[in-house]
VMD Tcl script that draws the C-alpha trace (Angstrom):
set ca {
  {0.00 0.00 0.00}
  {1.30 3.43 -0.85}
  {1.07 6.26 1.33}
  {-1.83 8.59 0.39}
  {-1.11 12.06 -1.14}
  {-3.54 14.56 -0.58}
  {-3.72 15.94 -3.81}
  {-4.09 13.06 -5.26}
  {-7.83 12.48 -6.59}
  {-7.70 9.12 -6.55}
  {-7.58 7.07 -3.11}
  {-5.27 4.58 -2.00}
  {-6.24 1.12 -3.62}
  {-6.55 -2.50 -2.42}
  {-3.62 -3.87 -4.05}
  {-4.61 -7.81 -3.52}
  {-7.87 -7.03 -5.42}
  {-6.23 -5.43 -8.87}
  {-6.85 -7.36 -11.95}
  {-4.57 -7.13 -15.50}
  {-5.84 -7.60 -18.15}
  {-3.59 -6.83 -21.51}
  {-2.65 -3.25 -19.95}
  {-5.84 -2.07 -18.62}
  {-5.62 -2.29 -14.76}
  {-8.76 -2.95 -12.55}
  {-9.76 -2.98 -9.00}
  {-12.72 -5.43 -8.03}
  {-15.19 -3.33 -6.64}
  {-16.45 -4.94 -3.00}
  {-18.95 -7.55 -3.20}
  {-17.50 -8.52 -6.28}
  {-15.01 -11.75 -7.12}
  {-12.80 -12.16 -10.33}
  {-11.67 -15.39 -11.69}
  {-10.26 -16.18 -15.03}
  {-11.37 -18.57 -17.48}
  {-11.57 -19.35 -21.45}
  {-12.87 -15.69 -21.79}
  {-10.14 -13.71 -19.78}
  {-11.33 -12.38 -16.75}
  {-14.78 -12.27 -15.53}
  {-15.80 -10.48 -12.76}
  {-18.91 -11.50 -10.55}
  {-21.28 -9.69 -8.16}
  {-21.30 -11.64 -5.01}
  {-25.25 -12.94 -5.61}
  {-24.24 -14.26 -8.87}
  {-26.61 -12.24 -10.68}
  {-24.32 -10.23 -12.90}
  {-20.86 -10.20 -14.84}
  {-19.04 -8.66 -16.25}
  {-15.88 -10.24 -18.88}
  {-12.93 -8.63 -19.92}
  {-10.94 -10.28 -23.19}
  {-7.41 -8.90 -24.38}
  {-8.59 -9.71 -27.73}
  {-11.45 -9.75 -29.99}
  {-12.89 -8.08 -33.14}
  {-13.98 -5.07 -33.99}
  {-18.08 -4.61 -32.57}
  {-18.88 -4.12 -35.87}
  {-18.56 -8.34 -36.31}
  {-21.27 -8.39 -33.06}
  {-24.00 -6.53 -35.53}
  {-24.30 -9.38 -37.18}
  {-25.69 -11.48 -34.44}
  {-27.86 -8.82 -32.92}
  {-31.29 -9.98 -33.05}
  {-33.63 -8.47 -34.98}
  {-35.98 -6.68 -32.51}
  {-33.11 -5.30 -30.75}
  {-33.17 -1.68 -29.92}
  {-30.18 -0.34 -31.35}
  {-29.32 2.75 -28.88}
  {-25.51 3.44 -29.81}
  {-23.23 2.00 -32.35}
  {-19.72 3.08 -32.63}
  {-16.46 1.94 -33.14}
  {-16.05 1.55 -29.42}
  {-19.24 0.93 -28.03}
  {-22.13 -1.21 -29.03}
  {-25.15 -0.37 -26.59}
  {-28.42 -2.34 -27.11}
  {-31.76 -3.54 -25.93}
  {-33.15 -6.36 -26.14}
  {-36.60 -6.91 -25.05}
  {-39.07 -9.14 -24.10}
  {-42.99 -9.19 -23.04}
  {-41.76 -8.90 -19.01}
  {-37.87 -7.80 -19.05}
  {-35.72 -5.63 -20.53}
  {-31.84 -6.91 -21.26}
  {-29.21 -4.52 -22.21}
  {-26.30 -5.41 -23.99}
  {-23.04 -3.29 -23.67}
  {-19.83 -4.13 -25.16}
  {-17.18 -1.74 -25.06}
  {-13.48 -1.65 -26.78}
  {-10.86 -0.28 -25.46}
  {-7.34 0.79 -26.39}
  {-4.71 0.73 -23.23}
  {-0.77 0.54 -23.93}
  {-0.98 -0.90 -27.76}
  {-3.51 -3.41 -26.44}
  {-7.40 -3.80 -27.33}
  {-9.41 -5.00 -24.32}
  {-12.88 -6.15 -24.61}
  {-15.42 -5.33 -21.59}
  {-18.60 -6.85 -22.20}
  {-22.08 -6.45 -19.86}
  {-25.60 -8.17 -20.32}
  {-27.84 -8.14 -17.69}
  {-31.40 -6.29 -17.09}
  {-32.10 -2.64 -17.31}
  {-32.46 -2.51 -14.08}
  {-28.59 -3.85 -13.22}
  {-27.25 -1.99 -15.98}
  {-27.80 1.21 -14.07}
  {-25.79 0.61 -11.28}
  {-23.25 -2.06 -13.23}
  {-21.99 0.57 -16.20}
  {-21.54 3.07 -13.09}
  {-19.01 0.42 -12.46}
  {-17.44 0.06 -15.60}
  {-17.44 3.75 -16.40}
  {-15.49 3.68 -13.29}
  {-12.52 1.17 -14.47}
  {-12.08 3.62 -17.64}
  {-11.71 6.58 -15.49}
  {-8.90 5.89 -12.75}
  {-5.86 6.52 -11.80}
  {-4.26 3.56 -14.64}
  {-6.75 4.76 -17.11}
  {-7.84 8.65 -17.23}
  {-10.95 9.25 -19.51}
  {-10.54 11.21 -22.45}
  {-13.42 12.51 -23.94}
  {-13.03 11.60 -27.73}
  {-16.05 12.27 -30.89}
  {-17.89 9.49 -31.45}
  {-16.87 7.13 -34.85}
  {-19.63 5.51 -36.01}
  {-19.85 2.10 -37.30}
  {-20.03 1.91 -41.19}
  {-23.15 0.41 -42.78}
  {-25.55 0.91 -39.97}
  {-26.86 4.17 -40.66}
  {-30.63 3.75 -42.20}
  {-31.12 0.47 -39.96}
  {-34.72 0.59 -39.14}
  {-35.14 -0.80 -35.29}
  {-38.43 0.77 -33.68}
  {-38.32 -1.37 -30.69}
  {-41.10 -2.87 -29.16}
  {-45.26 -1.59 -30.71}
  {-48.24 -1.23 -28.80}
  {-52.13 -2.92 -29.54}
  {-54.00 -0.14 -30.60}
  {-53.90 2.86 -33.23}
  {-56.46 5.45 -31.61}
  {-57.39 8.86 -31.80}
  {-55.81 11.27 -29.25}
  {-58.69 11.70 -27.25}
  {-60.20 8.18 -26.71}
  {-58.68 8.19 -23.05}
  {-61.29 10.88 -22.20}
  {-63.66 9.98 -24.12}
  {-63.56 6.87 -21.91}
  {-63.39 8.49 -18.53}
  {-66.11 11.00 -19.44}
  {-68.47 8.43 -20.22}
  {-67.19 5.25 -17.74}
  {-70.64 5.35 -15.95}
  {-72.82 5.78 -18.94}
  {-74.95 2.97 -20.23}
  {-76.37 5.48 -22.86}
  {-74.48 8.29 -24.33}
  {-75.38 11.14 -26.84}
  {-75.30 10.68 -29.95}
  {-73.05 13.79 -31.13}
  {-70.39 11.90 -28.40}
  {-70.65 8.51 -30.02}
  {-70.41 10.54 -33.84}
  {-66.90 12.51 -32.64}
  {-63.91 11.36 -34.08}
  {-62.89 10.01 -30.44}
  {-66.18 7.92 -30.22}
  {-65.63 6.28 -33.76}
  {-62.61 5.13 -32.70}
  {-63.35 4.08 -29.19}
  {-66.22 2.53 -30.74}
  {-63.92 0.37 -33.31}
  {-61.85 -0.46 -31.10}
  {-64.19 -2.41 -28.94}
  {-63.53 0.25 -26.17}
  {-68.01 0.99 -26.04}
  {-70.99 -0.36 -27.24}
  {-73.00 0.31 -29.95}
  {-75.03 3.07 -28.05}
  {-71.34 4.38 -26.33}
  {-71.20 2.77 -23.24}
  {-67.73 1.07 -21.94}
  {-67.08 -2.49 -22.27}
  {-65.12 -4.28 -20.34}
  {-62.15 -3.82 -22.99}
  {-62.14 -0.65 -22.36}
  {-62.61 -0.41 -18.55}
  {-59.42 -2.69 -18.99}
  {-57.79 -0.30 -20.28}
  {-59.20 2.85 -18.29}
  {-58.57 1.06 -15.15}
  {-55.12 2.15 -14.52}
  {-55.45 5.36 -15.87}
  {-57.83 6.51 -13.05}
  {-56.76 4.59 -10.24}
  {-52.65 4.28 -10.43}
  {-50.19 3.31 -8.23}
  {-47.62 6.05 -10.34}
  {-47.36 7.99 -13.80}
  {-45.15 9.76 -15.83}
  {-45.17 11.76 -18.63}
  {-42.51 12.62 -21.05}
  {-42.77 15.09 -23.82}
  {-40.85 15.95 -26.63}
  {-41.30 19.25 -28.51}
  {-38.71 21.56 -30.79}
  {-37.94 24.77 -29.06}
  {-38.43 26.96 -31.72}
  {-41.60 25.51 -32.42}
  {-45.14 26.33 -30.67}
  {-47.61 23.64 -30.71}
  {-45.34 20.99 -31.59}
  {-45.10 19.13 -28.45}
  {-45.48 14.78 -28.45}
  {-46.07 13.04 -25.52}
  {-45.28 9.59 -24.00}
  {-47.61 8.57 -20.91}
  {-47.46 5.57 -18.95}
  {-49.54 4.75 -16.02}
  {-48.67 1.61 -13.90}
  {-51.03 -0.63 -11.48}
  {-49.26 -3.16 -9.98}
  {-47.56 -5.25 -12.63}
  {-50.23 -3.63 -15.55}
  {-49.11 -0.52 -17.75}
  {-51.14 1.41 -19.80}
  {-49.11 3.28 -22.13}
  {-50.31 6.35 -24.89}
  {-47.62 7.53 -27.21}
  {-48.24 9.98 -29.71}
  {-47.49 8.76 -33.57}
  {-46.07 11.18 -36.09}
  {-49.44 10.92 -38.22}
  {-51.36 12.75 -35.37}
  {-52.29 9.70 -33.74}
  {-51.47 7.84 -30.45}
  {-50.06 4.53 -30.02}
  {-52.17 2.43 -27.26}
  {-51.87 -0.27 -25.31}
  {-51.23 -2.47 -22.01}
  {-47.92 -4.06 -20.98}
  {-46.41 -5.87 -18.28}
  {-44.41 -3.19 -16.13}
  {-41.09 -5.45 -16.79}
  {-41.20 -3.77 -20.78}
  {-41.30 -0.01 -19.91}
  {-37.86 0.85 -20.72}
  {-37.96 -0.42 -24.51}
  {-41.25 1.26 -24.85}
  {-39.67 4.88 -23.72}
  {-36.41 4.45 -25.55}
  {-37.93 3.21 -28.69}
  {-40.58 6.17 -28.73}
  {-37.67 8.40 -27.96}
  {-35.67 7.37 -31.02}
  {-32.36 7.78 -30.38}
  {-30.09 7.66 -33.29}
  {-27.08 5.15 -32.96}
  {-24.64 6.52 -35.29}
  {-25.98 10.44 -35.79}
  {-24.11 11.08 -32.65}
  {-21.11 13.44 -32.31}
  {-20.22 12.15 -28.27}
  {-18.13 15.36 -27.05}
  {-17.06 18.63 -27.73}
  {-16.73 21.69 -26.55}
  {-19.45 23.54 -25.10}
  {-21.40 26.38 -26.61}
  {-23.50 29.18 -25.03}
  {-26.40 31.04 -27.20}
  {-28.79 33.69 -26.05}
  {-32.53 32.00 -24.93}
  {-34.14 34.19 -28.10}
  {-31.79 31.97 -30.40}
  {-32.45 28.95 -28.96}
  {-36.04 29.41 -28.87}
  {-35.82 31.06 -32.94}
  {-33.20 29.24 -35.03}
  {-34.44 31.07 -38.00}
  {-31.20 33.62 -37.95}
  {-27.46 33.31 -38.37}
  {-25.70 30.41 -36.51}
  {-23.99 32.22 -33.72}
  {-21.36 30.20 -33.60}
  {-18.05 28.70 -35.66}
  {-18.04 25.83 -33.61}
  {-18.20 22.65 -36.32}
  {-20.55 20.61 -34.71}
  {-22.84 23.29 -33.62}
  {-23.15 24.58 -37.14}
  {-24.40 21.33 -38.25}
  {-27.03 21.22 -35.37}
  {-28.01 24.77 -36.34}
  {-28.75 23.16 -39.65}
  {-30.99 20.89 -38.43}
  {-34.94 21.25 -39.05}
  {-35.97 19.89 -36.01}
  {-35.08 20.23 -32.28}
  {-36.81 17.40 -30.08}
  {-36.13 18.95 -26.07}
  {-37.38 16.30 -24.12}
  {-38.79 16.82 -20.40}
  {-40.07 13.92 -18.69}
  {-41.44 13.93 -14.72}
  {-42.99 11.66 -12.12}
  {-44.10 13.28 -9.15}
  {-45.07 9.82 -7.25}
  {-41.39 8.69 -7.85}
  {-40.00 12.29 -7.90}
  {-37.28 11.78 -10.91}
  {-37.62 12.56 -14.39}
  {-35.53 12.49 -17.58}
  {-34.38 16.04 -19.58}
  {-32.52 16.26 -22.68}
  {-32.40 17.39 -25.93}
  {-31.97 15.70 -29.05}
  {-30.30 17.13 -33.23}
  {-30.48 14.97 -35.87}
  {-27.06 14.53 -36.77}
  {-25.27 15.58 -33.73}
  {-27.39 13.39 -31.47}
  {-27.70 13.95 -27.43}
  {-26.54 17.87 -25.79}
  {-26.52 18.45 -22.48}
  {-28.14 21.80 -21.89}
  {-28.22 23.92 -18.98}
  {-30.37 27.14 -18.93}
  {-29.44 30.44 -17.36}
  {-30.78 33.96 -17.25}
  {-30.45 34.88 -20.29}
  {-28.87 32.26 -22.22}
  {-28.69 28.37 -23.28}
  {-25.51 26.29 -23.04}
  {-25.16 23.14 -24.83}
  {-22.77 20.59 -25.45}
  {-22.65 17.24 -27.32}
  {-23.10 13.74 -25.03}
  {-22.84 10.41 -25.19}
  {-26.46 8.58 -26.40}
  {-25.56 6.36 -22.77}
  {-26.68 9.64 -21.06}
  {-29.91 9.60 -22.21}
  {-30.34 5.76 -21.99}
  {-29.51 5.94 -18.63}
  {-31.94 8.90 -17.54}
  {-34.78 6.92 -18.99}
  {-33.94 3.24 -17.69}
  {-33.31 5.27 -14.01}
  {-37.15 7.44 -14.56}
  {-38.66 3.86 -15.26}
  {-37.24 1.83 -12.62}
  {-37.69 4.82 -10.05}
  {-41.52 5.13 -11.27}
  {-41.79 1.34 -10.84}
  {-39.97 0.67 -7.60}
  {-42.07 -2.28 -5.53}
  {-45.01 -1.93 -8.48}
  {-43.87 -5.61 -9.25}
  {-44.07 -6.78 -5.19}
  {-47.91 -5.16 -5.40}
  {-51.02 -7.37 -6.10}
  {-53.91 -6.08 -7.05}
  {-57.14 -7.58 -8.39}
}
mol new
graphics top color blue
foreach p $ca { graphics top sphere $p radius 0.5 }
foreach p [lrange $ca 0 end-1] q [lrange $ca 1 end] { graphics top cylinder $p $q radius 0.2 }
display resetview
C-alpha cells in the first residue's frame, strides 16, 4: 500500500484485489469476485446475478451486428461501443460491449444483464475507464459503417387510436347510454372500433381494462418531446402503472397515439424506442457552446457560432427537447436531441442556453433510471 497524497484524486487502492488484463488495470469493486477462465477475466457480483468479462482480444463490434437480433433496440453504435436492448414481453436486457485501447492493447469489456442492473453495473465500468491507470478522455464518437438507415423501432403497442379516446372513456365510464353527437366525434368512432363501447357508447369491459389504470394508479409519468423553436409541436409519452399492468399512450407522427397495455417489466424499450435515439448520428463530445434563450427558442437567424458541430445542429430542421417527470417517484428524464449531432446536455441560465454534445448512454440511462424509479415495488404489489 502506498502512502496517500492529498492531492491526489484518486484514493489509495486494495492492491490484492487489482486485476490485469492486456494493460488495462482494474480494482474489483467490494462484493464482487474475479476469476479467469476461457474468456479472460470475468468479474462476478457476489449474488451471482451479474458479470461482467474482460478479453485482451477480440474483433472489432462491428462483427457483433451481425448477431444482434432483430428486434433489438439499437441505442448506440460506434467503433467503441455497441449499446443495445433487447426486449421481451416482461424484461428488458441490455447489452453493452465496449473496446478499449490501453498501452498498444485492445481489451474487450462486455455487460448483459437487465435494465435494471445496468444502471448501477456501467456506473461500475465507467469507473474502471476513469482511474488513476486509465484517465478518460473525452473523444467524438466514430460511427460504425453500414448501420446508418437500420430501421429498429423497438417494441409496438395494440391499438392505433385517436388522441382523445382516453377521455372519451373516462367521461363516459358510468354511462350505459351516451349522446349521440359523443358517439359521432372522431374520439367515439374510434373508441367505438376499437371495442372500447358499445353500440349506443357505453364502456365495455375492454375498455374499462384499459381505463382502469389510468384513473386509479399506483404512479405515472409523462414525457414530452417538442422543438424549441416551435409552438404547438409538443409529443407526448404517458405511462400509467397498477401493480404489474401498464397502460401506455404515445403519440405517432401521423397525429395519432399509439395504445396499449404491458407488463411493467417492458417499460424501458417502450420509452427508448418512442424516444428514437439515433445510434450513429451522434457526435459524443465537444466543446461547449452558449447562445442567447431568443436563439435557442428562434433558429431562424445566423448560426452564432463557428463551432463545427454546432453549425451542423443549427442546420438541423428539427429540435426534439425532451422533459419527462414523475411526481409519485419524484425523478424525471431532460434532454435534448439534433439529428445529426445526437444527445446535448443543456443547462439554462438567465439569459442564455448552453449546450454541449453527449454520449447517447446519457440519455439511456436517464430513462432506464425514470422507469425503474416510477416502478420501484409496483412488481411486489397485487392487485385484483
Amino acid at each position: 500500500m502506498t502512502r496517500h497524497v492529498p492531492w491526489d484524486p484518486w484514493p489509495d487502492v486494495r492492491w490484492g484485489s487489482l486485476v490485469v488484463v492486456g494493460g488495462l488495470v482494474v480494482e474489483v469493486p467490494d462484493g464482487w469476485t474475479a476469476r479467469s477462465d476461457d474468456a479472460g477475466v470475468v468479474l462476478e457480483r457476489a449474488d451471482g446475478g451479474v458479470s461482467i468479462v474482460f478479453r485482451a482480444s477480440g474483433g472489432p463490434l462491428a462483427d457483433d451486428l451481425q448477431r444482434v437480433p432483430a428486434d433489438a433496440l439499437l441505442l448506440e453504435a460506434s467503433t467503441d461501443r455497441l449499446l443495445l436492448a433487447l426486449p421481451s414481453v416482461d424484461d428488458v436486457v441490455i447489452r453493452d460491449e465496449r473496446l478499449v485501447a490501453d498501452r498498444g492493447v485492445q481489451v474487450r469489456i462486455s455487460l448483459e444483464c437487465s435494465a435494471d442492473d445496468w444502471l448501477e453495473t456501467s456506473q461500475i465500468v465507467d469507473g474502471f475507464l476513469d482511474s488513476r491507470w486509465h484517465p478518460a478522455v473525452d473523444r467524438p464518437v466514430v460511427a460504425i459503417p453500414g448501420v446508418a438507415g437500420v430501421d429498429r423501432s423497438g417494441p409496438s403497442l395494440q391499438w392505433t387510436a385517436h388522441p382523445d379516446v382516453l377521455d372519451h372513456l373516462a367521461r363516459f365510464r358510468d354511462r350505459g347510454l351516451v349522446p349521440g353527437s359523443a358517439r359521432r366525434s372522431e374520439a367515439g368512432v374510434s373508441a367505438r372500433e376499437l371495442g372500447f363501447v358499445g353500440r349506443f357508447g357505453g364502456v365495455t369491459d375492454k375498455g374499462d381494462e384499459v381505463l382502469g389504470p389510468v384513473v386509479d394508479h399506483d404512479a405515472m409519468l409523462v414525457v414530452e418531446a417538442s422543438d424549441p423553436a416551435v409552438d404547438g409541436s409538443t409529443s407526448r409519452w404517458v405511462c400509467w402503472v397498477q401493480g404489474r399492468r401498464c397502460v401506455i399512450r404515445a403519440s405517432r407522427s401521423d397525429g395519432a397515439d399509439a395504445l396499449g397495455i404491458v407488463d411493467v417489466g417492458s417499460l424501458a424499450a417502450h420509452l427508448l424506442g418512442w424516444l428514437d435515439l439515433d445510434a450513429v448520428g451522434s457526435v459524443g463530445a465537444g466543446e461547449p457552446v452558449t447562445i442567447a434563450t431568443a436563439q435557442y427558442e428562434d433558429r431562424s437567424g445566423p448560426c452564432p457560432s463557428d463551432v463545427e458541430w454546432f453549425r451542423t445542429a443549427w442546420a438541423a430542421p428539427t429540435w426534439r427537447s425532451i422533459k419527462g417527470w414523475s411526481h409519485e417517484s419524484g425523478t424525471g428524464l431532460f434532454g435534448l436531441l439534433v439529428p445529426g449531432v445526437g444527445a446535448l446536455r443543456w443547462e439554462r441560465g438567465e439569459h442564455e442556453v448552453t449546450v454541449q454534445p453527449i454520449r447517447n448512454d446519457s440519455v439511456v440511462r436517464d430513462a432506464v433510471a425514470a422507469v425503474s424509479a416510477l416502478t420501484a415495488g409496483a412488481g411486489s404489489r397485487s392487485r385484483v
